[in-house]
KOLKOL-96685 format. One record per residue (C-alpha): residue in one letter; x negated, y negated, z negated; residue number from 0. Coordinates in nm, 4 decimals. Layout:
N
residuo  xx  yy  zz  num
A  X  Y  Z  NUM
...
This chain:
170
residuo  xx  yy  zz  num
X  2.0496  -0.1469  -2.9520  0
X  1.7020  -0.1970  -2.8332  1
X  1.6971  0.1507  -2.6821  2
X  2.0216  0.1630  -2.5072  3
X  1.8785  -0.2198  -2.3521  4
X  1.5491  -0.0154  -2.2608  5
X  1.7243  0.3038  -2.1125  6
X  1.9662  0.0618  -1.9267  7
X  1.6767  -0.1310  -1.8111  8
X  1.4541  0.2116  -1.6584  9
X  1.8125  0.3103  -1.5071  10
X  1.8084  -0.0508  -1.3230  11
X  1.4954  -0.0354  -1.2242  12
X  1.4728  0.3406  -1.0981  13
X  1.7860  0.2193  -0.8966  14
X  1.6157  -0.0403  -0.7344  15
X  1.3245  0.1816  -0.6564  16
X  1.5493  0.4249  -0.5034  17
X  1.7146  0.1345  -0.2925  18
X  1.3984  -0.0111  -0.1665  19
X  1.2981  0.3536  -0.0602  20
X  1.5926  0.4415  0.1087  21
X  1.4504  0.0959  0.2868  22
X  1.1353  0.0979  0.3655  23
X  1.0532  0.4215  0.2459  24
X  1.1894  0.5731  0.6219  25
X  1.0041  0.3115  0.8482  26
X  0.6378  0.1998  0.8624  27
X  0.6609  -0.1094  1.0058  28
X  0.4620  -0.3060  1.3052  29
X  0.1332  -0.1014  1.3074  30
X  0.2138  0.1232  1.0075  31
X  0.1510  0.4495  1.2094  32
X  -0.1781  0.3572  1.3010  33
X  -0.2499  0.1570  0.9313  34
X  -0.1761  0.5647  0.8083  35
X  -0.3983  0.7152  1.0922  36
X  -0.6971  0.4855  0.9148  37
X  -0.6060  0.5298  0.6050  38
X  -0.6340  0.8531  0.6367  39
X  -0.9679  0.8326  0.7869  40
X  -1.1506  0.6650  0.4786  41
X  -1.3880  0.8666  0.2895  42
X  -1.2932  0.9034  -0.1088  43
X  -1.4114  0.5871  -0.3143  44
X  -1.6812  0.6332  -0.5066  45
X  -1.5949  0.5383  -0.8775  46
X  -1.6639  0.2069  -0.9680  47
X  -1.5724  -0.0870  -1.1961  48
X  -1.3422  -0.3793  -1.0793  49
X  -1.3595  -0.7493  -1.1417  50
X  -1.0337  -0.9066  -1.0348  51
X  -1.2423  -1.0904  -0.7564  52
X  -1.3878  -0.7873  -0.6484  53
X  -1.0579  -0.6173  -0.6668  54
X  -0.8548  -0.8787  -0.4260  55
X  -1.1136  -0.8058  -0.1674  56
X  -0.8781  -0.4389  -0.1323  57
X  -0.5369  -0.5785  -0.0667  58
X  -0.5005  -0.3876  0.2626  59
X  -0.5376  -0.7144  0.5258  60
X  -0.9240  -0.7976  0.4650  61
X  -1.0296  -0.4238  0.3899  62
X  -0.7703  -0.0952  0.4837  63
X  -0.8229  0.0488  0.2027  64
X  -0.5387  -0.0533  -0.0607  65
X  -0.6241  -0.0553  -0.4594  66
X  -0.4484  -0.2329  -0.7462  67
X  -0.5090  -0.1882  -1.1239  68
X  -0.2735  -0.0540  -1.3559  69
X  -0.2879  -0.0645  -1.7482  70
X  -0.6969  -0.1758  -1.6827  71
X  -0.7423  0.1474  -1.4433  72
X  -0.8101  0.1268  -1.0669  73
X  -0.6336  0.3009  -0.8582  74
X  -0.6476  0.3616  -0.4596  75
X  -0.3138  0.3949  -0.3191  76
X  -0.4253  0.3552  0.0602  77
X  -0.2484  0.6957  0.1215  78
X  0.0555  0.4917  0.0021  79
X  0.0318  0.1863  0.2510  80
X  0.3239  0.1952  0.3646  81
X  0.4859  0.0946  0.0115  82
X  0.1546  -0.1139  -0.0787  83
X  0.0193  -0.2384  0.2148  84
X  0.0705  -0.5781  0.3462  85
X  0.3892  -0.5026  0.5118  86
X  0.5453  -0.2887  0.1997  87
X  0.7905  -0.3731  -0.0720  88
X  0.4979  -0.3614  -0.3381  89
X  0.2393  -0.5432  -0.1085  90
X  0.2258  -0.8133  -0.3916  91
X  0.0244  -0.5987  -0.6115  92
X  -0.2218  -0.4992  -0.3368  93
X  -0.5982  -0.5735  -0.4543  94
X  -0.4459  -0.7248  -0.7998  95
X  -0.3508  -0.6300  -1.1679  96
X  0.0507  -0.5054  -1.1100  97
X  0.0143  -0.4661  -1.5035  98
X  0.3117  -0.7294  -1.5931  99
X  0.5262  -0.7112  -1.2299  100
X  0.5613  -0.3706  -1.3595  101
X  0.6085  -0.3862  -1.6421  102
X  0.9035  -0.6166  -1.5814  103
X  1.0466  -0.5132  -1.2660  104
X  0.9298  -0.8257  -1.1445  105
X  0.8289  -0.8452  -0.7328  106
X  0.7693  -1.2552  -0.7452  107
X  0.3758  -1.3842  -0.7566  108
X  0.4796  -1.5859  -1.0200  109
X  0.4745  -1.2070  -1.2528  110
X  0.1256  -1.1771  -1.1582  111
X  -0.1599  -1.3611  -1.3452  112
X  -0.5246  -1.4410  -1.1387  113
X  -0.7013  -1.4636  -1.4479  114
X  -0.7577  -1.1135  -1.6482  115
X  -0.4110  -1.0478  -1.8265  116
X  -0.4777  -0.9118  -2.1649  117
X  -0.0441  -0.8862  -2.1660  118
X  -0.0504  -0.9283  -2.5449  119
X  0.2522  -1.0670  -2.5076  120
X  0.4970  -0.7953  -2.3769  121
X  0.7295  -0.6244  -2.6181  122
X  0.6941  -0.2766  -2.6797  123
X  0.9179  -0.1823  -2.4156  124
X  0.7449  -0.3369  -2.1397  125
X  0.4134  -0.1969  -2.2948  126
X  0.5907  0.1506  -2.2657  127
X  0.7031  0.1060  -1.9352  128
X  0.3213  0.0116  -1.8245  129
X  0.2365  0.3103  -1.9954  130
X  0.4446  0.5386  -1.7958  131
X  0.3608  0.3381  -1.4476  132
X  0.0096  0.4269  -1.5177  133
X  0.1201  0.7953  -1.5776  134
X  0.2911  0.7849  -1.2592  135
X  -0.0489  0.5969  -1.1058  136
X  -0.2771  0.8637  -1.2087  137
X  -0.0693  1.2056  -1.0621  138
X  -0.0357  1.0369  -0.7232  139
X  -0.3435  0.8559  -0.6722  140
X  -0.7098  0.8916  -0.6919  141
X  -0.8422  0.6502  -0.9935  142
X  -1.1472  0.4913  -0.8872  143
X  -1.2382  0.2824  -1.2051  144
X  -1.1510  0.0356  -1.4463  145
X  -1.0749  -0.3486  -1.4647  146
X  -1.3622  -0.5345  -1.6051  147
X  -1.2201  -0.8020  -1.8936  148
X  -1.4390  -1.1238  -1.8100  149
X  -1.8376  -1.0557  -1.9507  150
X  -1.7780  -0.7120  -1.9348  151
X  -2.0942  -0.4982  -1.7253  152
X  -1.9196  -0.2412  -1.4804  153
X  -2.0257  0.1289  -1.6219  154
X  -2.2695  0.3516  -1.4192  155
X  -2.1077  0.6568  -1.2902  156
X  -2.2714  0.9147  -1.1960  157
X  -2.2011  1.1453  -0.8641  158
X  -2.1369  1.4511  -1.1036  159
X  -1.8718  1.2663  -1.2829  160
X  -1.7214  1.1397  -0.9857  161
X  -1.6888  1.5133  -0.8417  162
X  -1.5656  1.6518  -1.1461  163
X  -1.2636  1.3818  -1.1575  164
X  -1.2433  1.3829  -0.7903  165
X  -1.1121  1.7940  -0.8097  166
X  -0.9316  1.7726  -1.1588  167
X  -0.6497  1.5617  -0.9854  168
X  -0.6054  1.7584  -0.6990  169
C-alpha cells in the first residue's frame, strides 16, 4: 500500500514538473536573456561551506549567482535561472535549504524552515525522494559545499580538491 501511495505520489509530482516546464520552461521572463548572458559569465565557485545566512545571500536578486542546498549539499544552479531564479517556478528555494519543499512537492514558504532543518521528521518516502532530488542535484549542477548544522566550522578545501571535483562532473 505504502508503495503504490509513493509511486502514485513521484507520478504526481513528475506531472507537475512536466506542466510547469511546458510553462516556464519555454520563456525566460522580463530580463531572463540577459540574467543567462551573466550567468554565464561567472567564474566556477570555489568550494566552500554554507551557513543558511551565508547561503540566502545567493538567491539570485542580491547576488546573480543562484545556489540552494539539497540533502546538506550546496549546489549552484545559476546555469538554471530561469527555473531558480527570482522569476522561476522554483525561485522559493533560491539561496535556502529546498530539503523539505522537495521532499513534499511543496512550492509554499511555509515548506521551508529558516532555522537548520535536521527533517527528522519525514517518513521514509519523503527521505527517499530527497535522496533522489539530490541525485538529480549533483549530475546537473556543480556542488560547491555543504550546509553547516549550527556550531559547525566550514571545512578547508583545498584548490587541488576543488579541481579534481570540478572535472569529475563534467
Amino acid at each position: 500500500g505504502e508503495i503504490l501511495l509513493g509511486v502514485g505520489l513521484l507520478a504526481l509530482a513528475l506531472l507537475a514538473a512536466y506542466r510547469l516546464y511546458l510553462r516556464w520552461g519555454t520563456r525566460n521572463g522580463p530580463g531572463g536573456a540577459a540574467r543567462q548572458g551573466e550567468a554565464a559569465a561567472l567564474p566556477r565557485m570555489k568550494r566552500r561551506d554554507f551557513s543558511l545566512e551565508q547561503l540566502r545571500e545567493f538567491d539570485g536578486a542580491r547576488n546573480p549567482r543562484i545556489l540552494l542546498a539539497v540533502n546538506g549539499k550546496v549546489f549552484d544552479v545559476t546555469k538554471g535561472s530561469k527555473f531558480y531564479g527570482p522569476e522561476g517556478p522554483y525561485g522559493i528555494f533560491a539561496g535556502r535549504d529546498a530539503s523539505r519543499g522537495l521532499a513534499t512537492f511543496c512550492l509554499d514558504k511555509d515548506a521551508l524552515r529558516d532555522e537548520y532543518d535536521d527533517l527528522s521528521d519525514l517518513n521514509a518516502v519523503q527521505m527517499e525522494s530527497v535522496r533522489e532530488w539530490e541525485m538529480q542535484f549533483k549530475e546537473k549542477y556543480d556542488y560547491v559545499g555543504r550546509l553547516l548544522k549550527p556550531g559547525e566550522e566550514p571545512s578547508e578545501y583545498t584548490d587541488e580538491e576543488d579541481t579534481k571535483d570540478h572535472t569529475k562532473q563534467e
